[in-house]
Structure formats: structure tokens, C-alpha cells
N, CA, C and O atoms as a Maestro MAE file, in Angstrom:
{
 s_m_m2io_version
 :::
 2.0.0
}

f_m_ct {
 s_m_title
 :::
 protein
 m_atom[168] {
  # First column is atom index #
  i_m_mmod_type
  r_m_x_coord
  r_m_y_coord
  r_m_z_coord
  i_m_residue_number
  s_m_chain_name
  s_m_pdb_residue_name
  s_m_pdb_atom_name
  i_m_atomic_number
  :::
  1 25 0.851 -1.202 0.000 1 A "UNK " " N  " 7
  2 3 0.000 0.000 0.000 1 A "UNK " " CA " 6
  3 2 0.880 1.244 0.000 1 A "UNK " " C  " 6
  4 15 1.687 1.281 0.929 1 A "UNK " " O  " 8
  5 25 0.894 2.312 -0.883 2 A "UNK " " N  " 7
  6 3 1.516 3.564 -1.181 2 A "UNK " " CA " 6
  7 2 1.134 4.240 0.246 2 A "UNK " " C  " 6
  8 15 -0.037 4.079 0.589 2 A "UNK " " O  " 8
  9 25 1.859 4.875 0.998 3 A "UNK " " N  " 7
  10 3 1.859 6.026 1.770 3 A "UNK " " CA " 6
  11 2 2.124 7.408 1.103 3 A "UNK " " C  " 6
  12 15 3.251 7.681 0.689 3 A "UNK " " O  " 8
  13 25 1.053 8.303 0.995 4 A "UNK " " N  " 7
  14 3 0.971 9.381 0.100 4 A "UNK " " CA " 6
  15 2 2.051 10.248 1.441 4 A "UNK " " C  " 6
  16 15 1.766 10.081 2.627 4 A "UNK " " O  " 8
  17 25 3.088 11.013 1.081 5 A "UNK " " N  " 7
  18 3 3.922 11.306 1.964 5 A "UNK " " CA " 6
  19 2 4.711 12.993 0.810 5 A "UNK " " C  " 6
  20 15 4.600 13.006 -0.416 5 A "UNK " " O  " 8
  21 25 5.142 13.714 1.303 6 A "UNK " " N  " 7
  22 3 5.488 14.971 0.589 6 A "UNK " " CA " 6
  23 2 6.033 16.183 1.624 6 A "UNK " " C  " 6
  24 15 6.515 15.967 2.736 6 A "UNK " " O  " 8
  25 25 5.842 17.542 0.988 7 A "UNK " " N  " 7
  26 3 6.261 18.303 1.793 7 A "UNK " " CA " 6
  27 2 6.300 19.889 1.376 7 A "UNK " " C  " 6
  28 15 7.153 20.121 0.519 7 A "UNK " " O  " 8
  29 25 5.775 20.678 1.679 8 A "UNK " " N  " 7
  30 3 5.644 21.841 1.694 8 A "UNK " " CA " 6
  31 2 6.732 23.006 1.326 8 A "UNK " " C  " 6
  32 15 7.517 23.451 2.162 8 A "UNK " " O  " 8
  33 25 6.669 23.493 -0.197 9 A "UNK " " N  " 7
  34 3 7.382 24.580 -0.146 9 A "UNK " " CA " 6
  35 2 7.011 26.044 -0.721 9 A "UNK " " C  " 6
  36 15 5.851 26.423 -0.883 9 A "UNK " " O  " 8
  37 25 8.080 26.757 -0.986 10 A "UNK " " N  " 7
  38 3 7.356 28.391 -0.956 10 A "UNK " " CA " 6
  39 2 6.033 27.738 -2.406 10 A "UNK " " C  " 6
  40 15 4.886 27.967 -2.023 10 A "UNK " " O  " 8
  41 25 6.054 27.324 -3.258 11 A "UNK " " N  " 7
  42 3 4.974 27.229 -4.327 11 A "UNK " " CA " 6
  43 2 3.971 26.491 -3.981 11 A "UNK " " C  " 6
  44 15 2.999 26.442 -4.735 11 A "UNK " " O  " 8
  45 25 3.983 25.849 -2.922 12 A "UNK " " N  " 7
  46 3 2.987 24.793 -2.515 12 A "UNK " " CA " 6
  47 2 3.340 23.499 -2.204 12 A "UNK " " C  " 6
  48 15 4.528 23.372 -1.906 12 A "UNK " " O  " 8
  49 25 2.604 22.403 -2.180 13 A "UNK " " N  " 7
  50 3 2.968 21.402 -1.967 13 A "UNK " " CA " 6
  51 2 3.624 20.101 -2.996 13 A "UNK " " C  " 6
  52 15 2.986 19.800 -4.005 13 A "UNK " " O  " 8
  53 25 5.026 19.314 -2.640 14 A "UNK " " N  " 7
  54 3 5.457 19.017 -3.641 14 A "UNK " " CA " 6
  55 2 5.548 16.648 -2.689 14 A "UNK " " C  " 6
  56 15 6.266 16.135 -1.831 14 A "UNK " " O  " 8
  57 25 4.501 16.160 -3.489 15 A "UNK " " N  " 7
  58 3 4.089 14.905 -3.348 15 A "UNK " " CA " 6
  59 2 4.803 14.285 -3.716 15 A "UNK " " C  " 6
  60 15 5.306 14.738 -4.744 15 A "UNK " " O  " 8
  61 25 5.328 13.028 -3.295 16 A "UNK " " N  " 7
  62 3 5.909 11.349 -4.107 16 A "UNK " " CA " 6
  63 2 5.231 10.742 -4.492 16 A "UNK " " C  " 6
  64 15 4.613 10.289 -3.528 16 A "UNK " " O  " 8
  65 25 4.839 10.341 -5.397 17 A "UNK " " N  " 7
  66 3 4.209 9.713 -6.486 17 A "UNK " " CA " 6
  67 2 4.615 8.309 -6.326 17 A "UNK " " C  " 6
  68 15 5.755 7.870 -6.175 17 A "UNK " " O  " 8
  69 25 3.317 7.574 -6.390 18 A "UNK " " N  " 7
  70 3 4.082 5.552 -6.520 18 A "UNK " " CA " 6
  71 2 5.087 5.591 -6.824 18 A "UNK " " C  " 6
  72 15 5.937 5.251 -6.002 18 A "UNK " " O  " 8
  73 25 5.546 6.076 -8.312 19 A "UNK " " N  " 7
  74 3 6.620 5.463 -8.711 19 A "UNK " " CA " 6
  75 2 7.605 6.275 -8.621 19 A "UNK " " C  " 6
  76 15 8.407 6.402 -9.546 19 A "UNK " " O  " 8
  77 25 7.704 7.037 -7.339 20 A "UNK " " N  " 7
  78 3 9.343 7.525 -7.113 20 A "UNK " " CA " 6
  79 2 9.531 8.973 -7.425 20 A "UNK " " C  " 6
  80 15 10.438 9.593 -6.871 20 A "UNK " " O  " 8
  81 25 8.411 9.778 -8.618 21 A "UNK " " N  " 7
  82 3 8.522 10.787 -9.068 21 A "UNK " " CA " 6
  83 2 8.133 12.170 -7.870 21 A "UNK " " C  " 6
  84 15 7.614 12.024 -6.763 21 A "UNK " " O  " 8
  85 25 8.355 12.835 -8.197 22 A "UNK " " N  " 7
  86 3 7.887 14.236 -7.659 22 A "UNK " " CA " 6
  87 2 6.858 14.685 -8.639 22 A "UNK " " C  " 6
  88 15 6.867 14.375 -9.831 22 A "UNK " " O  " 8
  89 25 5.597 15.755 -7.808 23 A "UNK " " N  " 7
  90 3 4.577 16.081 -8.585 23 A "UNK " " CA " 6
  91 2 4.954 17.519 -7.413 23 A "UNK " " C  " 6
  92 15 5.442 17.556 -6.283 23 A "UNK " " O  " 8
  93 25 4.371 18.725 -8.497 24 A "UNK " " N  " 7
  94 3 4.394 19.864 -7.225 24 A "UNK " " CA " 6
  95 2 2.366 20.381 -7.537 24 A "UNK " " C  " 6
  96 15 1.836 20.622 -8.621 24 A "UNK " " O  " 8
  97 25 1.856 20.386 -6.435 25 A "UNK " " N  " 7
  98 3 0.863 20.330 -6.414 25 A "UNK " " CA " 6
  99 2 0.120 21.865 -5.413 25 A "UNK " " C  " 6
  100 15 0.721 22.211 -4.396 25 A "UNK " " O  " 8
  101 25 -1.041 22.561 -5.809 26 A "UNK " " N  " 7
  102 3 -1.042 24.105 -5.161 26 A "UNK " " CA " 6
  103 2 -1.421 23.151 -3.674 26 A "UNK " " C  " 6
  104 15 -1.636 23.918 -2.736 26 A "UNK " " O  " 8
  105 25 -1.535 21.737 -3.305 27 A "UNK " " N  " 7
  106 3 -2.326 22.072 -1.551 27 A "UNK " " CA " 6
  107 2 -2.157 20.534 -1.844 27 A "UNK " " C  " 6
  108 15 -2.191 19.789 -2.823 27 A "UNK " " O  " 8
  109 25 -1.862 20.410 0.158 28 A "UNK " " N  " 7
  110 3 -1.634 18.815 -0.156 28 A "UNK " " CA " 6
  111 2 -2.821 18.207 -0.039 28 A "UNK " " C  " 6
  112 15 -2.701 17.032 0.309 28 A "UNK " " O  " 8
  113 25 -4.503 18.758 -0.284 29 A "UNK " " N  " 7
  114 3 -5.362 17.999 -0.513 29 A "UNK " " CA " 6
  115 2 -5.267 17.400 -1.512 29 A "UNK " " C  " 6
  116 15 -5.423 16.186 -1.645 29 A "UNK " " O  " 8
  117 25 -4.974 18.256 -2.414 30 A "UNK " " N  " 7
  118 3 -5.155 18.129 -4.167 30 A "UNK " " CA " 6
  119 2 -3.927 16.727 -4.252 30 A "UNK " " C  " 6
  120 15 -4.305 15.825 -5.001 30 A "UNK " " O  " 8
  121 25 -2.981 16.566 -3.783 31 A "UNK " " N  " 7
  122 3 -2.187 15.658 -3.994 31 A "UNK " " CA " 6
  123 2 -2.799 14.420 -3.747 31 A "UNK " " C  " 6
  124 15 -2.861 13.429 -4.475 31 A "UNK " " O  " 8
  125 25 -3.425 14.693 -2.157 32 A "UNK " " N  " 7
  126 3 -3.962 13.370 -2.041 32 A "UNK " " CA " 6
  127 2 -5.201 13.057 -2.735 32 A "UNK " " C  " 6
  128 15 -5.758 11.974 -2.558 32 A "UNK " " O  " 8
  129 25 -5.587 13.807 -3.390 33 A "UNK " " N  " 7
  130 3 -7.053 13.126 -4.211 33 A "UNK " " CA " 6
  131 2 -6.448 12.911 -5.181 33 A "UNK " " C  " 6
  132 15 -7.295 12.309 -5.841 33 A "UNK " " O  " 8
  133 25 -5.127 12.982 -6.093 34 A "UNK " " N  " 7
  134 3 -4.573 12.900 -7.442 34 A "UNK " " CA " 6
  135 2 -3.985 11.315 -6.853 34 A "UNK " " C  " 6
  136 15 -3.789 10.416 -7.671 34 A "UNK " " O  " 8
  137 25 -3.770 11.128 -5.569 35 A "UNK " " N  " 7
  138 3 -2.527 9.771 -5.644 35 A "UNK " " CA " 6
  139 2 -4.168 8.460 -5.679 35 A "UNK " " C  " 6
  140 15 -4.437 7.378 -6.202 35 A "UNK " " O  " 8
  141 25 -4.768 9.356 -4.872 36 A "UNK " " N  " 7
  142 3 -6.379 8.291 -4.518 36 A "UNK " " CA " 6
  143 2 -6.568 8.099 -6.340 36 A "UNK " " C  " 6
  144 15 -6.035 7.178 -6.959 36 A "UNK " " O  " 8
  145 25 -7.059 8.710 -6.704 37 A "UNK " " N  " 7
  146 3 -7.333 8.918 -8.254 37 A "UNK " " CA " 6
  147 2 -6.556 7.730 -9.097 37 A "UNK " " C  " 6
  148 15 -7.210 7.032 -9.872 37 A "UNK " " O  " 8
  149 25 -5.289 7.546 -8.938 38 A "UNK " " N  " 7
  150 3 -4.490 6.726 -9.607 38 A "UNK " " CA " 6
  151 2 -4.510 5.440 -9.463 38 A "UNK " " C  " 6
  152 15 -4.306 4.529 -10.265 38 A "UNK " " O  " 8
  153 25 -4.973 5.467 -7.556 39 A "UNK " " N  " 7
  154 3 -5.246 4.098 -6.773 39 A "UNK " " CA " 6
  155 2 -6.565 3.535 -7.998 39 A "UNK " " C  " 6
  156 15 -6.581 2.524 -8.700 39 A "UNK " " O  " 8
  157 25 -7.352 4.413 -7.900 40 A "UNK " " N  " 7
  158 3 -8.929 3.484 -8.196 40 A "UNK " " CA " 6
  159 2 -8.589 3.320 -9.601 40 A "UNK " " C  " 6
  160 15 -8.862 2.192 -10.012 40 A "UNK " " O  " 8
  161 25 -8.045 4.149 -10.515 41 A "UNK " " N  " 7
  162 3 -7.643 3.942 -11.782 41 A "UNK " " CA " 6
  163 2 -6.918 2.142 -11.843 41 A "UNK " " C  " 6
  164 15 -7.151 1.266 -12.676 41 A "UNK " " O  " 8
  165 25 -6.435 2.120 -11.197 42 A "UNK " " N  " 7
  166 3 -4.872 0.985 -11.586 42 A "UNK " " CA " 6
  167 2 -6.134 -0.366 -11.052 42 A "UNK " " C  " 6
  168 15 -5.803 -1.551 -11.043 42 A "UNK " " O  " 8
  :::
 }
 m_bond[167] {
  # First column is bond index #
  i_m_from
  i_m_to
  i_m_order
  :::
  1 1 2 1
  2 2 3 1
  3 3 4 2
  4 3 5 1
  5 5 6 1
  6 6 7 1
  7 7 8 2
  8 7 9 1
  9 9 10 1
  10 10 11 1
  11 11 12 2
  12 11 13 1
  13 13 14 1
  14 14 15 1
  15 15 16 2
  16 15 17 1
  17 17 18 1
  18 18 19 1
  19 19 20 2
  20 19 21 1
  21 21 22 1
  22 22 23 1
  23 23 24 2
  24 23 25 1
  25 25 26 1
  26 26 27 1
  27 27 28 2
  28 27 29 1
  29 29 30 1
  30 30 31 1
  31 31 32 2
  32 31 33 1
  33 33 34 1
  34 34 35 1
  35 35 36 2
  36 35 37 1
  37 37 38 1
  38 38 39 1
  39 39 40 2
  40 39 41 1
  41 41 42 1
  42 42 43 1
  43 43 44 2
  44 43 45 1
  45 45 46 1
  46 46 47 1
  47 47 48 2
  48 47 49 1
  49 49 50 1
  50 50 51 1
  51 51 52 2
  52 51 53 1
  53 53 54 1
  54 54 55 1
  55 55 56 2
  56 55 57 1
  57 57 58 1
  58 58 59 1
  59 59 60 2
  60 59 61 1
  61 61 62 1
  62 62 63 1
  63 63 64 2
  64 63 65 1
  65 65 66 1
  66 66 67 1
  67 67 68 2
  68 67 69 1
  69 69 70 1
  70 70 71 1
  71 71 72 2
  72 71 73 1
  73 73 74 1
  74 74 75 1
  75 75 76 2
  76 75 77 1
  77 77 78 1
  78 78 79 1
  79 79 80 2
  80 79 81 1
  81 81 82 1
  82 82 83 1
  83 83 84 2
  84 83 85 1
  85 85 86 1
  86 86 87 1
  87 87 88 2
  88 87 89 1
  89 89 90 1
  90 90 91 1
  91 91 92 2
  92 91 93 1
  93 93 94 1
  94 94 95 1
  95 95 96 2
  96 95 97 1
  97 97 98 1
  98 98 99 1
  99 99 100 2
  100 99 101 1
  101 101 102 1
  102 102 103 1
  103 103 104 2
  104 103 105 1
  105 105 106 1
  106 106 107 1
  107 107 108 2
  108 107 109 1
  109 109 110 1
  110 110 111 1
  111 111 112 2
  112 111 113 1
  113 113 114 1
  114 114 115 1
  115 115 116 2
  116 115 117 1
  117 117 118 1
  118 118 119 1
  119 119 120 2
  120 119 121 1
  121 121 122 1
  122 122 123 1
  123 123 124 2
  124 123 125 1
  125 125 126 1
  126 126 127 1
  127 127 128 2
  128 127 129 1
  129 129 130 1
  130 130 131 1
  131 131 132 2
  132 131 133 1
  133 133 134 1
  134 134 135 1
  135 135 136 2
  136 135 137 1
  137 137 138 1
  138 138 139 1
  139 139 140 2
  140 139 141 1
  141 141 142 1
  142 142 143 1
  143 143 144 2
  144 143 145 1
  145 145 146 1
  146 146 147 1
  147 147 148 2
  148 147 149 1
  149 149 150 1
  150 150 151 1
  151 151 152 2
  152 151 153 1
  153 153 154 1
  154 154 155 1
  155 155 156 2
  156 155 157 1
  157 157 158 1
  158 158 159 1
  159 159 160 2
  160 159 161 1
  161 161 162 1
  162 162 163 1
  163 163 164 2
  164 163 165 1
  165 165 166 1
  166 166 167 1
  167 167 168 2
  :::
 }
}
């Protein structure tokens, strides 16, 4: 199971992605509904 995990900088919030990548995202809601999103996709 992915642990949606990231971290806050001056542009907003910047997420780890399953596969290792960085995503920079405006709010770490939005991250976590984009990693959920991928979950129900796959």
C-alpha cells in the first residue's frame, strides 16, 4: 500500500508519487485526491 507522503514549499505542496517521481501540487489535498485517483484507476 503507497503512503501518500510529501512536503511543503514556498509554491505549494510538492508529493511522491508511486513510482518515485515528484509532482508539485497548489495544496496537499489536491495531492492526495490525485494519488487516490491513480489508486482506483490501476
Amino acid at each position: 500500500m503507497f503512503i501518500p507522503k510529501g512536503y511543503y514549499t514556498s509554491q505549494g505542496y510538492t508529493g511522491f508519487l508511486p513510482d518515485g517521481s515528484r509532482m508539485a501540487f497548489p495544496t496537499q489535498e489536491e495531492y492526495i485526491d490525485y494519488v487516490e485517483e491513480l489508486h482506483s484507476a490501476a
